[in-house]
N, C-alpha and C positions, 0 to 999 in steps of 0.2 A: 631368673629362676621362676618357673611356673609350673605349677601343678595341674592346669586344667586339664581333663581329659586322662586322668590317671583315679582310677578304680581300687581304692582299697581295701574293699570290704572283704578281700580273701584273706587279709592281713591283721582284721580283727578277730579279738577272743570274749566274749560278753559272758559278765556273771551275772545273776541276778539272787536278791535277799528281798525279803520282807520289808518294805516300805514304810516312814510312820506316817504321821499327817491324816487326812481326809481319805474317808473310805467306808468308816465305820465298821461291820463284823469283814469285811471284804478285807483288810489291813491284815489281821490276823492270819490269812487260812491263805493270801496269794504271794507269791513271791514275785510283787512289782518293778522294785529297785532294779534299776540297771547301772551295769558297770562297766563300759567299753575299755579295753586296753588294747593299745596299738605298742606295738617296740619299737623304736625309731631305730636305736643302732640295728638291730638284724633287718631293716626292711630292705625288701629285694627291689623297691619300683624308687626308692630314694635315691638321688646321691649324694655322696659325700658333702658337699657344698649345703645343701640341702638340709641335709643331717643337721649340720653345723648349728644352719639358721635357727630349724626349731628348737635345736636344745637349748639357743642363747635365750628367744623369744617367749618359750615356754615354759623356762626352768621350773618357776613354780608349780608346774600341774605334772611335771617328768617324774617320776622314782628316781633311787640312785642306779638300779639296775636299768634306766633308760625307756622304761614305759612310759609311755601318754596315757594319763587315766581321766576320763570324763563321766563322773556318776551322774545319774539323770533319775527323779523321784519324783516330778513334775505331775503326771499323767496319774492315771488310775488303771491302765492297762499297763501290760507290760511292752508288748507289740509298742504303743505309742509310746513310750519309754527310749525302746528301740531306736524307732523313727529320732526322737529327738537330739541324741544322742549321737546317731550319723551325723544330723544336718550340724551341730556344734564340732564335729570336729570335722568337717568339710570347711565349715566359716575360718574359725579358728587357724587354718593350715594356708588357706588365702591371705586373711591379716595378718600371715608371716613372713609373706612375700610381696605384701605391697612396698614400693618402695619410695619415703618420705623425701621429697622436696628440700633442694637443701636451700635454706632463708638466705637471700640477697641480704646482706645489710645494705640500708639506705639514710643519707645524712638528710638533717634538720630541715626544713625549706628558710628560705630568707623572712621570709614573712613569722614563720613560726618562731623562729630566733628573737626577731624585733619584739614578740609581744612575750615571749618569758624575757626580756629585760626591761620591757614599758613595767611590768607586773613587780619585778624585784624594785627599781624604782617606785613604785608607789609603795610599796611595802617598807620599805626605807624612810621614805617619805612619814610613812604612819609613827613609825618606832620613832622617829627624830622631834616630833611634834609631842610625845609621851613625855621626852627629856624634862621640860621645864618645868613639869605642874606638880612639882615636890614641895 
């Protein structure tokens, strides 16, 4: 499954509200916050498979109605808001489809054996010498 080369930006809807934080009178009077939402079930460049993955991967950031929502407050414009806002759910939709390595298990070496029981013997050794001095 990969994404590259698919264009979604026909498939966004962006809100934007009043922002708080850093700005000073500029806070008040701009409507900086951005709100990107993507639909994953309705989207026409997904597929099913696809679908799947983000809703497993993303559940946290989905609605129940199946939206991706990514707010972005970052910036002091709105435009860079914007921008930030893509580039996170561009990233985000890649890190859904990397596909993790699965772990070889690998046994002890000889050597590593020999010294966790040189070491439990000394420790034996320790506790045994404790006995007498009551």
């Amino acid at each position: 499954m990969n994404i590259k080369g698919i264009i979604f930006d026909s498939e966004f809807s962006f809100k934007t509200s009043r922002s708080g934080g850093a700005g000073g009178q500029n806070v008040n009077k701009v409507s900086s916050k951005v709100e990107l939402d993507f639909d994953v079930l309705h989207s026409d460049l997904l597929s099913v498979d696809q679908k799947i993955a983000i809703l497993k991967k993303l559940d946290n950031r989905i609605t129940k109605e199946g939206v991706l929502q990514i707010i972005v407050q970052e910036d002091r414009s709105q435009s860079g808001n914007k921008e930030i806002a893509i580039s996170k759910f561009y990233e985000l939709l890649n890190n859904c489809f990397i596909v993790q390595k699965k772990r070889k298990p690998t046994k002890p070496s000889k050597g590593s054996k020999e010294r966790r029981l040189q070491s439990k013997k000394i420790h034996s050794e320790i506790k045994k010498s404790r006995k007498g001095d009551y």
